[in-house]
N, C-alpha and C positions, 0 to 999 in steps of 0.2 A: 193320399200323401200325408205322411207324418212331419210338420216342420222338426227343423232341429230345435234340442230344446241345450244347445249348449254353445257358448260359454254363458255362466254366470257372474255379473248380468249379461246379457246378450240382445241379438234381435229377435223379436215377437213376429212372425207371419202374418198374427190379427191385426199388429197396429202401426207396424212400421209404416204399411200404407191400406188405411181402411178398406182399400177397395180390392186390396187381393181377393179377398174371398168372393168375392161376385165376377172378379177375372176367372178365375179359377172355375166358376159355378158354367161361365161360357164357355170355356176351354173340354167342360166336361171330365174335369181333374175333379174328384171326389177327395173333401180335405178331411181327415183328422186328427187325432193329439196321438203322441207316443201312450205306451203299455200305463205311464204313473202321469199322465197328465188327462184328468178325466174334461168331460162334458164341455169339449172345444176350448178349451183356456192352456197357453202354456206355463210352463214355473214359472220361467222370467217375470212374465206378469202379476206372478205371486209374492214374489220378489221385491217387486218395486212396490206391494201395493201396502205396504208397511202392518196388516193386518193382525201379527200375530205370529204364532207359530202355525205349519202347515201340519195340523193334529186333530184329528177327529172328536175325540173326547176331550180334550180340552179347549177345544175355538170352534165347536162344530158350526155355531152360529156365522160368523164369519166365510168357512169354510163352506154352507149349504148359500149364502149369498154369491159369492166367487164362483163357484159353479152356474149359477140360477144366471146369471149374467150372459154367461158363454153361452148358452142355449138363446136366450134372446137374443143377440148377437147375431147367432148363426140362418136365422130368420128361414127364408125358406129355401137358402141353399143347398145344394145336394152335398149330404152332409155322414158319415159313420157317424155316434158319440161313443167315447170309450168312457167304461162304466169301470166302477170299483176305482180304488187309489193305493198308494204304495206312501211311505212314508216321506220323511224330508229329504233332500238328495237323491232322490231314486233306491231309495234304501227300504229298508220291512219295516212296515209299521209296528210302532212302539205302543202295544195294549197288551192287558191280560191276557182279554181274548182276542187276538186280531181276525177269527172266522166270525165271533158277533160283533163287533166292528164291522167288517164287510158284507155282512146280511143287512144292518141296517143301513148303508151307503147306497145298497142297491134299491134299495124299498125308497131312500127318498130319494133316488136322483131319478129314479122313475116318477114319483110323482112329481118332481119337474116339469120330462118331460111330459107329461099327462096334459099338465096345466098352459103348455104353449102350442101341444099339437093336436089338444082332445081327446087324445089314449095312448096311453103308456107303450101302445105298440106298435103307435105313429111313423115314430122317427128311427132307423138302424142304428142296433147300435154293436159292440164288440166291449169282449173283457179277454184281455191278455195273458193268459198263463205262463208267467215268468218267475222265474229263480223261487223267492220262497212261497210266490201265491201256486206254485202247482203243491207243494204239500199241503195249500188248502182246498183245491178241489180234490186233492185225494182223501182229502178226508172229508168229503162230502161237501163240501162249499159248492154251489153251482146258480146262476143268475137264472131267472125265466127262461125257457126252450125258445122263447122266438131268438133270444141275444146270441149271438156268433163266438162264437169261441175260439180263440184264437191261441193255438198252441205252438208252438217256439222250438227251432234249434237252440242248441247251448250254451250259444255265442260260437261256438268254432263249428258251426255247420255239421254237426249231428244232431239230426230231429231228432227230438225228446220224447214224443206221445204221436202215436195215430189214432181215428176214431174206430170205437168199437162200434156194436150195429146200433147199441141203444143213442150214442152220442150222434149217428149218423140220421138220424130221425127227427134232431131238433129242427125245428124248422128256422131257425137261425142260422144253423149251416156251421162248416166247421172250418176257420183259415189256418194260414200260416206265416208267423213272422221270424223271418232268416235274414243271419248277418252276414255280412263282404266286408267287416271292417268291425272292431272292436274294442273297448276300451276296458279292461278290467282282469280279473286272476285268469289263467295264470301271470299272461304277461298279454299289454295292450300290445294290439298289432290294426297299426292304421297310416303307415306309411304311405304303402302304395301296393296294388292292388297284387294279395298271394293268395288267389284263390284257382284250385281245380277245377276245372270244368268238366269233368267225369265227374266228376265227387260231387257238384252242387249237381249235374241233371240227374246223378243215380236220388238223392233225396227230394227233389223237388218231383221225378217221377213217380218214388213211390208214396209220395202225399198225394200227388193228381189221381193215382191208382184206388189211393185209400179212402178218398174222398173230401180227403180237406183241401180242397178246393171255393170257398166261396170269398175269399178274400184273401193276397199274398201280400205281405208288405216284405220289404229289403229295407236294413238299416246298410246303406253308402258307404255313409259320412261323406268325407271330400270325393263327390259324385264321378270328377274327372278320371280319375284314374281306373276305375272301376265300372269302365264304359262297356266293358266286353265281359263280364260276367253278369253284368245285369241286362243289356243287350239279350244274351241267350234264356235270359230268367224272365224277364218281359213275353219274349217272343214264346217259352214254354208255359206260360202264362196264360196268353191267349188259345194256343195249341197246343197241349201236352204230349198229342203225336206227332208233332211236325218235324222228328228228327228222332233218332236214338243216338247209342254207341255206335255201332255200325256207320252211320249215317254223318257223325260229327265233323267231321273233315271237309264232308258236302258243305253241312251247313256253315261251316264259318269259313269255304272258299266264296262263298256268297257274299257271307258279310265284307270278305274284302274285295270282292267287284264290285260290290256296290258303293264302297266306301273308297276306295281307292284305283284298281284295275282289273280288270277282266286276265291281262295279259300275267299279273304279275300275283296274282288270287291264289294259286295253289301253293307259293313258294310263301306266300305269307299267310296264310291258314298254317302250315306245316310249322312255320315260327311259332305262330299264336300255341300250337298245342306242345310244341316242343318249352314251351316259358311255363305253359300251367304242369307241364309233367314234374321239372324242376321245384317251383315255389310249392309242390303239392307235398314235398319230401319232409320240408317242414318250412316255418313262417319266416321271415328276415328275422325281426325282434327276437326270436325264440334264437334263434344262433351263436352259439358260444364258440371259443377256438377249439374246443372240444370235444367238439358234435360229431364230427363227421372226423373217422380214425386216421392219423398221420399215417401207423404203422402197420395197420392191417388190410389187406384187399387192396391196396392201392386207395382208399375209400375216397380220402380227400383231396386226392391227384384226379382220379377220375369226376367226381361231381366238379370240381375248379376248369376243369378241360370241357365237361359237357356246357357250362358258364359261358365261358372262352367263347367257345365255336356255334353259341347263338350269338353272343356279342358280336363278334366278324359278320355272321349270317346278316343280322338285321342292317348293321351300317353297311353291307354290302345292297341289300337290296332298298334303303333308302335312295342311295346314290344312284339307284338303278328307276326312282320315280319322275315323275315329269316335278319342274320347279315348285309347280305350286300344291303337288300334294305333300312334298317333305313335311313341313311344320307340322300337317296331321299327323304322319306316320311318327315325328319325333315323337311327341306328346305320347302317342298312344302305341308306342312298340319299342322305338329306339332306348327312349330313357330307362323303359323297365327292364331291358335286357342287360345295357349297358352298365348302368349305375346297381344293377342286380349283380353280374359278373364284378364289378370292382368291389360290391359290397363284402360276397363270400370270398374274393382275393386277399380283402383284410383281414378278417375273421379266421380263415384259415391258414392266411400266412402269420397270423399272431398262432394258432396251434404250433403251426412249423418252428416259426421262429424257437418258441419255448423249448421243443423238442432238441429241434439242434443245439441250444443254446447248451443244455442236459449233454448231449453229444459232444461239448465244445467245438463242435463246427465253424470255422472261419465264416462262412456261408452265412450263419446267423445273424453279422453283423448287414451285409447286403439285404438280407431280405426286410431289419428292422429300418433300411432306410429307404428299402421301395415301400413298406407302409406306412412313412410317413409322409411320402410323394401320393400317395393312392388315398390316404386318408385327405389332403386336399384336392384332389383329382374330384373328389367326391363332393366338394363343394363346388367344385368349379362347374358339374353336369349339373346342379342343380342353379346356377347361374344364367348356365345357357337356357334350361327348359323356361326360368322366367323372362327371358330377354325376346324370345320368340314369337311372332304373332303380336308383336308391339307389347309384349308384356300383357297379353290378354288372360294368362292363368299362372303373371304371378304369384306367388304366393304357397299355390297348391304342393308344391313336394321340399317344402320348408320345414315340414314336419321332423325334429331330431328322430334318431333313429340307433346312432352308436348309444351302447351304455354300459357300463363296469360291470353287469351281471344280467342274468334275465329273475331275480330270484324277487325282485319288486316289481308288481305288478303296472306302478306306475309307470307313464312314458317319459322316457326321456325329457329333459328341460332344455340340453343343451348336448350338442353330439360332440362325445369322449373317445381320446382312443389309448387304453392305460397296458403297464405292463409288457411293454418293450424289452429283450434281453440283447444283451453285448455281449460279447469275447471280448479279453483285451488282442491284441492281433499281432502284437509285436512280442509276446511269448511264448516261448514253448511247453508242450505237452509233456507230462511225465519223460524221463529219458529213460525208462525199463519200459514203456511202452513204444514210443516215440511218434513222429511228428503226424502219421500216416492212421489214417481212421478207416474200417471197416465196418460199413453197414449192409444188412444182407435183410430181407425181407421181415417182418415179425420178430425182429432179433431185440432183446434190447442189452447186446453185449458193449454196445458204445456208450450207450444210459449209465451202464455200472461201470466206464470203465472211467465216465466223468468224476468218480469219486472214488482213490484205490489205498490202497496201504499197499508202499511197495517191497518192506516188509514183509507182509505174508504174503502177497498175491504172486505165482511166477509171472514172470513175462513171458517168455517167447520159448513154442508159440503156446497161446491162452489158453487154457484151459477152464473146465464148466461151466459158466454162467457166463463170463468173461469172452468165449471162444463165439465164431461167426459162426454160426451153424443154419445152413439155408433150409428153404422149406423143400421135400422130396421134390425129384424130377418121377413122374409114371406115364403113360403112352397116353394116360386120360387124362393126363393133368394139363395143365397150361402149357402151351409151347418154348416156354423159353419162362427162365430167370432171372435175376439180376444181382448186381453187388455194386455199393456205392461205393470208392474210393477217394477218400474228403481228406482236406489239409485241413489240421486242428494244432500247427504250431506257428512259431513265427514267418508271419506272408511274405517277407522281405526275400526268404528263401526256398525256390522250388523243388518238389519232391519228385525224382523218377522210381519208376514202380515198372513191375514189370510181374509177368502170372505163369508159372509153370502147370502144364495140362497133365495129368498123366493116361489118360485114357486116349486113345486117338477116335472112341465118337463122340468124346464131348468139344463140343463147340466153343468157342470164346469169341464175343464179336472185337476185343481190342487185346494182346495179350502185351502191351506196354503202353505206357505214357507218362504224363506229367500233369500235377497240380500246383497250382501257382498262387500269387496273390492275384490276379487278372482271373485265373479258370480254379475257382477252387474246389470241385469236385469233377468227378467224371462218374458215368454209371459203366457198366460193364454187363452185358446179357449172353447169358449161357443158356444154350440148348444141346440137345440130345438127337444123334442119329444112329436112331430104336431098330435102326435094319441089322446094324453093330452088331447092338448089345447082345450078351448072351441069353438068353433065355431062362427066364427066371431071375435074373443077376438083382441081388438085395443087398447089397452095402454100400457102404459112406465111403467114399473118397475124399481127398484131401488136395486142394488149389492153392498149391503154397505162393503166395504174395510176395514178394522182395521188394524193397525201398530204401529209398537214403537220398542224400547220406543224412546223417550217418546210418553205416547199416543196419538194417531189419529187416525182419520176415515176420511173416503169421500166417497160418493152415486154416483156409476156409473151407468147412465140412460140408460134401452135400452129399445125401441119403440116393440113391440110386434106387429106382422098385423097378424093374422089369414083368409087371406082374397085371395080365391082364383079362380082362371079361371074353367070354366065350364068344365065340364071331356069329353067333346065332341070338345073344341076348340084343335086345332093344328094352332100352330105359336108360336108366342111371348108374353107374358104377361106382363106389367110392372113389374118393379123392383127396390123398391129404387126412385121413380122419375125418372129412365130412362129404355128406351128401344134399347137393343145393337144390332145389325142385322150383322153377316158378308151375303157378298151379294151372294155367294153362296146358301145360303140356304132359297130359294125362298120357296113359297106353290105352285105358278101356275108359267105358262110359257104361253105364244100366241104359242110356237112354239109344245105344246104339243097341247092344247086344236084346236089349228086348223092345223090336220094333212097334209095339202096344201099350209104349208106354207115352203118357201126355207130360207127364211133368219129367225133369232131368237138367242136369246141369248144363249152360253154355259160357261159349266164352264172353265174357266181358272187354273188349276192347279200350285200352289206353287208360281204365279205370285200375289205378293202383300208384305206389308212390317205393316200393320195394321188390316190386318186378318189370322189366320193360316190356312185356307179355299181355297185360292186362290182368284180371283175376277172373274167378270163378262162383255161379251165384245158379240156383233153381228158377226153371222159368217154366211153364209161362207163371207170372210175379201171380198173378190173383186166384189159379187155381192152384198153387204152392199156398198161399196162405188160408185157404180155404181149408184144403185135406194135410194136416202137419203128416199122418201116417202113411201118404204117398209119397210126401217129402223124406221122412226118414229111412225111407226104403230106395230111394235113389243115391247113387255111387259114382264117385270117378275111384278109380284104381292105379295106381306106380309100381312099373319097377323098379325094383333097386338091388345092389349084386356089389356084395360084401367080399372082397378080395381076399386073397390069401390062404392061411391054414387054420388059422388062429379066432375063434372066438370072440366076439366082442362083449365085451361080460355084461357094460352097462351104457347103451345108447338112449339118450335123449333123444327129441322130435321139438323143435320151436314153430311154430305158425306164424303166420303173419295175413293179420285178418283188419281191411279195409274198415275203418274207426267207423264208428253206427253206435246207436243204441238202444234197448231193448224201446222198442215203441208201443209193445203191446204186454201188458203186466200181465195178463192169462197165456204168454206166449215168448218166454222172456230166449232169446241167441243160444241155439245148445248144435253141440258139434260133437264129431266123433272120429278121431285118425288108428286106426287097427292095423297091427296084421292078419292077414289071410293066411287061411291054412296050416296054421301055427300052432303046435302043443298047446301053448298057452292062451286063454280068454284072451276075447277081445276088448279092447277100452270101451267102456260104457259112456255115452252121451253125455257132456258135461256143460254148466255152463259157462261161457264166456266172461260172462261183467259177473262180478259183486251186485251184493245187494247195500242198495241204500238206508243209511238207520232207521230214517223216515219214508215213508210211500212220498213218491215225487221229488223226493229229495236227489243229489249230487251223488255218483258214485263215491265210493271208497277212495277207488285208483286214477278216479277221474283229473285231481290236477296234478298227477306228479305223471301222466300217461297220457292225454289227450293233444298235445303239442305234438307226437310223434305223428299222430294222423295213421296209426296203424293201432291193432291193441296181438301184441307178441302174446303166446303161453307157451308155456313149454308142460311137456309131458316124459314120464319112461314109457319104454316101451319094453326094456328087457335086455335081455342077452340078443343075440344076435348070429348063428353059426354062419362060417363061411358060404356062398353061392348067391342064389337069386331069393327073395322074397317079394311079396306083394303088399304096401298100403293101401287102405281104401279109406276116402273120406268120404263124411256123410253130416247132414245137417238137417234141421228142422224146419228152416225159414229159408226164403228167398232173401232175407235179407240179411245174410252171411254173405259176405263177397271172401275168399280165399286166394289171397298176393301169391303165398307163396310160404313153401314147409324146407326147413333144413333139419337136417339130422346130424348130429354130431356121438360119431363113434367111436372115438378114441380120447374122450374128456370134453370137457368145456370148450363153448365156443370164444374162438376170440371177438373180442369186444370192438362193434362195430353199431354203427349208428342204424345200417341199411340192412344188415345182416349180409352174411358172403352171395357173391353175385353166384347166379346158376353155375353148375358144374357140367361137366362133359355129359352130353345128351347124345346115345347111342340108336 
């Protein structure tokens, strides 16, 4: 156990009450100091002890007494010491040379220990490989073989380093210190608890694999909330096999019979993974109004709704617990779903609001005053969670959490909620356009039409940038459309609207109505019956709008494709100019078609945060990392089946690859996405991360990419002629997990957070 070494000043673990340490020694709790607080002493204590500066070459004196202490202290308690030190604040020591600095720290805090236990190899001890001390064991710094080593995720749970075989030989052993909560760049996140539970047991698996196993510490922080991630890290702690992916859902049905009900265990297991799928997409703090696309994929309709409908889920089956288990279940499921869903409610109804606002949407003005009902909603859940339990864990989710950007690392001091926009609502809308607003999916004709010279722009109906032009209707695409129809002029007067069809199989689910001050938009969904259509049929029609008064019309375009994949292909078909793959759902495998083979790709269940498939990864994990040349010779293969007549001159390929990093420097993440069979070479193996300037050092793209919790590339591929083709992906390591590959062949993808959800799977 690491006490906390914060606030400064704070409480000290050694002295707030002397006798912890020998409770602790009966408990069988093994105590020691964080990564910069060496030989049992915390800062506090260094703090208060008015000593000097906390600087080796200048107070070394001081500084070798203040240590010398903690070891007498700790007498003959079952004790780590953590060796070497880190500068003032938790920060990098300030010397010339801070590696001869740290050779001589370790020379005399061993003779320390020498002189209270009789040999320097008496007492265990551990040195932390954190932030800039790993550019010093890579550059040779390394303590005595008996000391344990202790190497580190990043702070956002991507282990940093595994042990190679010489490091596996120390007889010190090799641990691991992973965070559930953090304070520091890009942006601290330590509200409450957004951690994946695929994502911590895929890395904590493959450190038990690798061997760094003799010691695991978790930094918490505020322990409560982060009961069920550490719960699963304890328990794989103990037993590294007592569960996989597969298996996940077993195991935390378990945890909730035993914690709460037998009867009611599987529908709250399903909650528990359905909250870690969500905050695994990205962290609360990291969320801007931004994130996640008003305008494309539905993006931020859809995550707001997956929000929603665990918030319902859980206060439905709280309600559903006997009286005296509620307060548990609040505490530890209710609050994080709920006060989670009202969180992204804000956050992306401040995107909306913006957007509409840009729209002049009437709308805009109701949604900025449900966010300011929602932004005290949000104090109010945190009211209830301390009032609970007689106020037993007041305090705990007091933590701010709103703030004006994520672009300061610092947290929050106090929760803000800025940048609100208005309509005025009692005027009206240009009168060459008029009071009647069309929004149609990916369009941003109502964007440009918030700002027009009515001068040059025609009005009716609109043309090019200006006009509604929907996204294609084809037999693989999505079943239905939509078109928003919003009042953007004075509320006091309702607008009737009304849709002429001209096709009789195109569908309309409303073909009149009205917007009002009370209903001020209405959506509209269009589908297609494909038994109609002619065969072949590729043009744009036109869904002429009428409204008033006073009167108006506008021509909303939608692209028709009657144009379809052969009734014998299975795979992927374009869609739209793109092709969506979660990587699950392969056509071929090497590991099927050559039944002699030991290593091959499988699925990865529920581990991903850009597929709801899970992803894809070489197993078995140890002899994949053993033979990389077996590894690189294994494949998953795609279909995919390029419509039309035409060409695709130049298709991209994006990945989206499960955030990791390289843990082993003779072995750094290389991958390979080809086509088969194709004129053209195949893509040569490349790799993934950047190199860091320094060995051990921070990638390149690490803080402007690591919040995503995924690491995107994109590649060409080429031209592309009409019919079927085949991808194959292939990789060096097991420790490539594969979300999920989009191809975009007809231009740039739109900008989305998640990337486009899968596309029709034949």
């Amino acid at each position: 156990m690491w006490g906390s070494f914060v606030p400064a000043p704070g409480r000290i673990f050694f002295t707030d009450d002397p006798g912890n340490m020998a409770l602790a020694n009966d408990y069988g709790i093994v105590v020691s100091t964080s990564h910069h607080e060496p030989m049992q002493r915390a800062s506090n204590e260094w703090k208060q002890s008015k000593n000097g500066a906390w600087d080796w070459v200048a107070n070394k004196g001081n500084v070798v007494e203040f240590m010398r202490e903690g070891v007498r202290r700790a007498g003959g308690n079952d004790t780590y010491f953590t060796l070497g030190m880190r500068g003032e604040n938790d920060g990098p020591i300030q010397a010339d040379d801070p590696i001869a600095v740290l050779r001589e720290v370790f020379t005399v805090q061993r003779n320390i220990l020498a002189s209270f236990y009789g040999n320097e190899t008496a007492a265990r001890q551990i040195w932390t490989i954190y932030k800039e001390v790993a550019t010093y064991y890579a550059a040779g710094l390394e303590p005595p073989e008996d000391v344990t080593l202790m190497f580190t995720d990043d702070n956002w749970g991507n282990v940093q380093k595994l042990p190679n075989a010489k490091e596996l030989d120390r007889s010190g052993g090799i641990g691991m210190y992973y965070h559930f909560e953090y304070v520091g760049r890009p942006k601290s996140w330590k509200w409450q608890n957004c951690n994946n539970l695929p994502k911590i047991y895929k890395e904590l698996f493959q450190a038990a694999q690798a061997g760094a196993n003799r010691v695991w510490v978790f930094n918490v922080g505020d322990i409560k909330p982060v009961e069920l991630p550490l719960n699963m890290a304890m328990d794989l702690a103990w037993n590294a096999t007592r569960f996989d992916l597969d298996s996940l859902p077993d195991y935390l049905q378990s945890l909730a019979a035993r914690d709460f009900s037998l009867e009611h265990s599987e529908v709250i297991a399903s909650a528990w993974l359905a909250y870690s799928h969500l905050v695994g997409m990205r962290k609360f703090e990291m969320l801007e109004p931004t994130t996640y696309s008003i305008t494309n994929y539905e993006e931020a309709d859809r995550i707001l709704g997956a929000w929603k409908a665990l918030g319902d889920r859980v206060r439905a089956i709280e309600a559903s617990l006997p009286q005296t288990h509620r307060d548990a279940f609040f505490h530890s499921s209710t609050y994080a779903a709920v006060a989670g869903y009202n969180y992204h409610a804000i956050l992306i109804g401040q995107g909306k609001n913006r957007q509409y606002s840009f729209e002049r949407r009437n709308s805009a003005n109701a949604i900025a005053y449900d966010l300011i009902e929602r932004f005290e909603y949000d104090h109010d859940l945190t009211i209830e969670y301390d009032a609970i339990a007689d106020g037993k864990w007041r305090g705990i989710m007091s933590t701010p959490k709103f703030d004006m950007s994520t672009a300061d690392w610092r947290p929050s001091s106090r929760d803000v909620m800025a940048n609100l926009s208005f309509v005025q609502l009692r005027q009206d809308f240009d009168y060459a356009f008029g009071n009647l607003g069309i929004y149609v999916e990916q369009s941003r004709a109502p964007y440009l039409q918030g700002r027009i010279c009515a001068s040059i722009n025609p009005s009716k109906p609109t043309k090019d940038g200006l006009s509604p032009v929907m996204r294609p209707m084809e037999p693989h695409g999505p079943a239905f459309r939509w078109i928003d129809l919003f009042h953007r002029g004075d509320h006091r007067r309702p607008i009737r609207w009304s849709i002429s069809v001209p096709e009789p199989w195109i569908n309309v689910s409303q073909v009149s109505g009205e917007v009002s001050g009370s209903k001020p938009e209405e959506r509209v969904h269009i589908s297609i019956n494909w038994e109609l259509v002619p065969a072949t049929y590729n043009q744009t029609v036109q869904l002429r709008v009428f409204y008033g008064p006073p009167a108006h019309f506008d021509d909303v375009h939608l692209p028709v494709i009657n144009i379809r994949a052969p009734k014998d292909f299975a795979g992927f078909p374009e869609v739209d100019g793109i092709i969506s793959i979660e990587a699950p759902h392969y056509q071929r495998s090497s590991l099927t078609q050559d039944t002699g083979r030991n290593i091959g790709f499988r699925v990865m269940p529920r581990l991903a945060s850009r597929s709801e498939s899970g992803s894809v990864a070489l197993r078995p994990y140890q002899a994949a990392i053993e033979s990389e040349s077996d590894s690189k010779a294994s494949w998953l293969e795609y279909d995919i089946f390029i419509l039309g007549n035409a060409t695709r001159p130049a298709v991209n390929a994006t990945i989206y690859i499960n955030g990791a990093l390289d843990t082993r420097a003779d072995k750094p993440m290389l991958c390979s996405l080809s086509l088969q069979n194709e004129s053209k070479p195949a893509n040569d193996f490349f790799k993934i991360l950047g190199t860091p300037e320094k060995a051990g050092d921070t990638l390149p793209e690490w803080n402007a990419e690591v919040a995503n919790g995924v690491w995107t590339r994109t590649l060409q591929l080429g031209s592309l002629s009409p019919g079927k083709h085949i991808l194959r992906w292939q990789v060096n390591s097991p420790e490539v997990y594969l979300e999920k590959i989009v191809l975009a062949t007809q231009g740039r993808l739109p900008e989305t957070s998640l990337g486009p959800p899968e596309t029709s799977r034949l």
